[in-house]
N, C-alpha and C positions, 0 to 999 in steps of 0.2 A: 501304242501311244494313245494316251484318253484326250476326248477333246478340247480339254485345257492347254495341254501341250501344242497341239494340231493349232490352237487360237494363239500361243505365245509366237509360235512360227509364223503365222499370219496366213495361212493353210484356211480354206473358208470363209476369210474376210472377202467382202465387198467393196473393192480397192478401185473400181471404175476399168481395173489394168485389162486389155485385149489379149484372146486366147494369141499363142506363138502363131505365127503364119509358115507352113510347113513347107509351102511352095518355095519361098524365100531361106528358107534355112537350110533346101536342099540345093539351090542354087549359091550360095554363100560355101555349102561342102564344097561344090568343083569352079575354085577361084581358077585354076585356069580359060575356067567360059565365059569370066566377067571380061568386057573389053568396056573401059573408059571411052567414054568417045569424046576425043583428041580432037574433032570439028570443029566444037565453038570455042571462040576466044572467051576465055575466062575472065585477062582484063578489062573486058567492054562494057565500056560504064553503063550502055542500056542491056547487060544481063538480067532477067527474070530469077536472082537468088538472093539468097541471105548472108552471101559473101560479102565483108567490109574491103574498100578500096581505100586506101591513103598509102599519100606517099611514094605512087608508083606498087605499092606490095598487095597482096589480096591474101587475107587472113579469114581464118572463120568468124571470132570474136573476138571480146574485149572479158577478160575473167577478172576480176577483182577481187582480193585477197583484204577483207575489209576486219579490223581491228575494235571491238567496241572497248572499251577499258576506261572503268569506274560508272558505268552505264546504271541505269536504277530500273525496277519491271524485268529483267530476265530471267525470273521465272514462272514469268505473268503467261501462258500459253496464250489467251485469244489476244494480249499484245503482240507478242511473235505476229500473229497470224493476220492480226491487223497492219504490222509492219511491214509483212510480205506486201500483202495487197495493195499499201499506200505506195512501196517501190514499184511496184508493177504498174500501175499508175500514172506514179511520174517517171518514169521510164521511158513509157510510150511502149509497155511490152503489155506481151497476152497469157492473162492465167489461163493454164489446164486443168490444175489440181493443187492441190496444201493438204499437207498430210504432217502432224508433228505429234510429238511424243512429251509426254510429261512425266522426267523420273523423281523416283523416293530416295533422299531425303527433299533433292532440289536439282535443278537443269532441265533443260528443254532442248529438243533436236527437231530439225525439222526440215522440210525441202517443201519450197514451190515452186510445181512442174511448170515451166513457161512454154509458146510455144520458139517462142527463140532461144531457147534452154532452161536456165532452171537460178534460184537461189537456195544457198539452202543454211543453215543455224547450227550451233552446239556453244551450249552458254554454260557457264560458269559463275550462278549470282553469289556465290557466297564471296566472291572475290571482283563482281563489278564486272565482269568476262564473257564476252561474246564473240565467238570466231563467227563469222560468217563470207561467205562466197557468193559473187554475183556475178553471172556468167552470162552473157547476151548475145548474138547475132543481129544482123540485117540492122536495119535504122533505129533501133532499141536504143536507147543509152545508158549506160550501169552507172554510171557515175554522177546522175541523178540521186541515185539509193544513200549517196551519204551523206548529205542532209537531211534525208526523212530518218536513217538509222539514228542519225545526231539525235532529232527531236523527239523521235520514238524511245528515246532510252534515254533523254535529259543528259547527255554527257556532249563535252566539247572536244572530249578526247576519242577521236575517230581513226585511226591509222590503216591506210590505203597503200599495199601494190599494187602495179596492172601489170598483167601479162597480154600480148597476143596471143591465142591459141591458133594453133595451124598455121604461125608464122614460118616461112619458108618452106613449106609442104607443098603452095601450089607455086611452081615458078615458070618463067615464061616459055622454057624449055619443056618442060611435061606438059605446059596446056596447046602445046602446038604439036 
């Protein structure tokens, strides 16, 4: 394989990304030595996490399944990437990284890393089309981003689900 190929794979880029941690991947092989410690109450409003409490439930996040349609600029890359960052922003979230991609003849993909998870793009301008995801933990709010998507792509036409992620995963039973 010549180093065109080895650059298509992304083999040799300078990606910011950390070598594996070998200690952790050999503790991860013998999951029966991981023990959860069952101690602290997970529902305890003064927990030190990035776990969301409403409602009585404790979820990890809020993931929104954001809809851009008849948007104008997506296949504008440093708009994407300005968009990222205007979310993260008004969010109240924290960039890691933006990394996107500009394909031929048109479309843009792209992810930015947060540290309370990530958003990430895959547009479609020929047709006015932007999927995007915006995924957040702890006191972030994702549902700030769709206004700025609004504005950043001049369309009114915004279409939003939420999901909880890791809804009913912790419940009061496993955290005791």
């Amino acid at each position: 394989m010549d180093g065109t190929n080895l650059f298509q794979l992304g083999i040799g880029l300078e990606t910011g990304a950390q070598a594996e941690d070998s200690t952790a991947r050999t503790a991860i092989a013998d999951r029966d030595s991981i023990k959860c410690d069952t101690t602290r109450d997970i529902f305890a409003e003064d927990r030190d996490d990035h776990f969301i409490r409403e409602d009585g439930a404790v979820f990890a996040g809020r993931h929104l399944i954001i809809e851009v349609v008849n948007g104008h600029g997506l296949d504008d890359e440093a708009r994407i990437q300005q968009a990222f960052r205007d979310c993260v922003t008004e969010c109240g979230a924290t960039l890691l990284h933006i990394h996107t991609h500009k394909f031929s003849p048109q479309g843009v993909s792209g992810v930015a890393v947060l540290a309370e998870s990530h958003i990430s793009v895959h547009t479609w301008p020929e047709i006015g089309y932007g999927a995007f995801d915006v995924f957040m933990c702890g006191d972030a709010d994702p549902w700030r981003s769709v206004d700025v998507l609004k504005a950043a792509f001049a369309t009114d036409d915004v279409r939003v689900r939420s999901l909880r992620r890791g809804d009913g995963v912790v419940t009061e039973v496993a955290a005791a």
